[in-house]
One Martini backbone bead per residue (centre of mass of N, CA, C, O) as a GRO file, in nm:
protein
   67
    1UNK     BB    1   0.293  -1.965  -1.198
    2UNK     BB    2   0.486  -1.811  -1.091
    3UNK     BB    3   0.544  -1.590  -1.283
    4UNK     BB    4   0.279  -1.456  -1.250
    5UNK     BB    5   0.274  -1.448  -0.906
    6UNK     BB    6   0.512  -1.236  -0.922
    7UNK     BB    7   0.393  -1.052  -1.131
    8UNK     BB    8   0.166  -0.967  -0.963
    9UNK     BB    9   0.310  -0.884  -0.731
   10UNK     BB   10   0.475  -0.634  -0.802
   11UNK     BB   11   0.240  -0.476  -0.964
   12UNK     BB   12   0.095  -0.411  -0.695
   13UNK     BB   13   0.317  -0.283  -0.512
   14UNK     BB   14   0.323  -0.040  -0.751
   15UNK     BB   15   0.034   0.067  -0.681
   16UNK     BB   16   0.016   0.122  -0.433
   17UNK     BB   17   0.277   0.293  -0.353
   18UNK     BB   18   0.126   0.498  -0.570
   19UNK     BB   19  -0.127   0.555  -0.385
   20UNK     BB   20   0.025   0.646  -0.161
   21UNK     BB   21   0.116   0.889  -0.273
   22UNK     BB   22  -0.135   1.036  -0.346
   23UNK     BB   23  -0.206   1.060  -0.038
   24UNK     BB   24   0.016   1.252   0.041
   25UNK     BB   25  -0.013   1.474  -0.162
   26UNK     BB   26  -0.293   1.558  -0.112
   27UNK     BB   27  -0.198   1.638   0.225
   28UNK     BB   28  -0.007   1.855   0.160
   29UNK     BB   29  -0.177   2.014  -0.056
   30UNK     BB   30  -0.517   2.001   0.057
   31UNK     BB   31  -0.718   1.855  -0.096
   32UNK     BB   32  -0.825   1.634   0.113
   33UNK     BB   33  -0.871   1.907   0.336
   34UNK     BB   34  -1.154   1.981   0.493
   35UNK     BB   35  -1.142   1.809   0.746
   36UNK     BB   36  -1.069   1.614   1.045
   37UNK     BB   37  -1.179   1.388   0.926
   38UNK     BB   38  -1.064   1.326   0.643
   39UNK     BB   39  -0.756   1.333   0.744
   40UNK     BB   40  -0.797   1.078   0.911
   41UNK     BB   41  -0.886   0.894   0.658
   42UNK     BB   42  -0.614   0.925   0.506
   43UNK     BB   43  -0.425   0.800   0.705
   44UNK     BB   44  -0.569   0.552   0.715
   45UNK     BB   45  -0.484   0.444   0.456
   46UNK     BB   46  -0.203   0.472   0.438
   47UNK     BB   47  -0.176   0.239   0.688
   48UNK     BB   48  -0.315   0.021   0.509
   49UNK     BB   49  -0.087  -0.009   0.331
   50UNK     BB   50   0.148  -0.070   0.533
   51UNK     BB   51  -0.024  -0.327   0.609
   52UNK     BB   52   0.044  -0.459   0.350
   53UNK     BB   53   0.291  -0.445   0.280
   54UNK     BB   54   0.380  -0.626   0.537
   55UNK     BB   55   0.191  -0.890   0.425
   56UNK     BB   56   0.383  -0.925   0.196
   57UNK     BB   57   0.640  -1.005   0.350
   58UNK     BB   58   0.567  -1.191   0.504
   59UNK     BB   59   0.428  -1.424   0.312
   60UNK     BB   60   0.728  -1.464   0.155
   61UNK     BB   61   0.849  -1.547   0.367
   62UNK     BB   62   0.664  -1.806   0.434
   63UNK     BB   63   0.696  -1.921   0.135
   64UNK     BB   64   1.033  -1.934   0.134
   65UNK     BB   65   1.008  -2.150   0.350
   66UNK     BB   66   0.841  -2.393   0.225
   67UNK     BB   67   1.006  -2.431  -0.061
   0.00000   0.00000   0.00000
């Protein structure tokens, strides 16, 4: 169950980042932004990819610690 687990967190992590990356190209090339309502909206996205990514780290810390 662990190797499921590291293998389902990596590529989760993988996406997000992913995804993370074409939120900011979205806004840099202008494509996201039409109001200035959508591009609050863009950067908001982005803000909680790195709040989800920042409770991966504690998370790990924390299985890590409890192991």
């Amino acid at each position: 169950m662990l190797v499921y687990g590291a293998a389902f967190e990596r590529e989760l992590a993988k996406l997000i980042a992913e995804r993370r990356k074409t939120l900011i190209e979205n806004i840099v090339s202008g494509v996201a932004i039409q109001t200035m309502e959508r591009y609050r909206e863009q950067v908001g996205r982005i803000a909680e990819l790195d709040e989800v990514m920042s409770l991966f780290e504690v998370a790990n810390k924390n299985v890590s610690e409890n192991l």
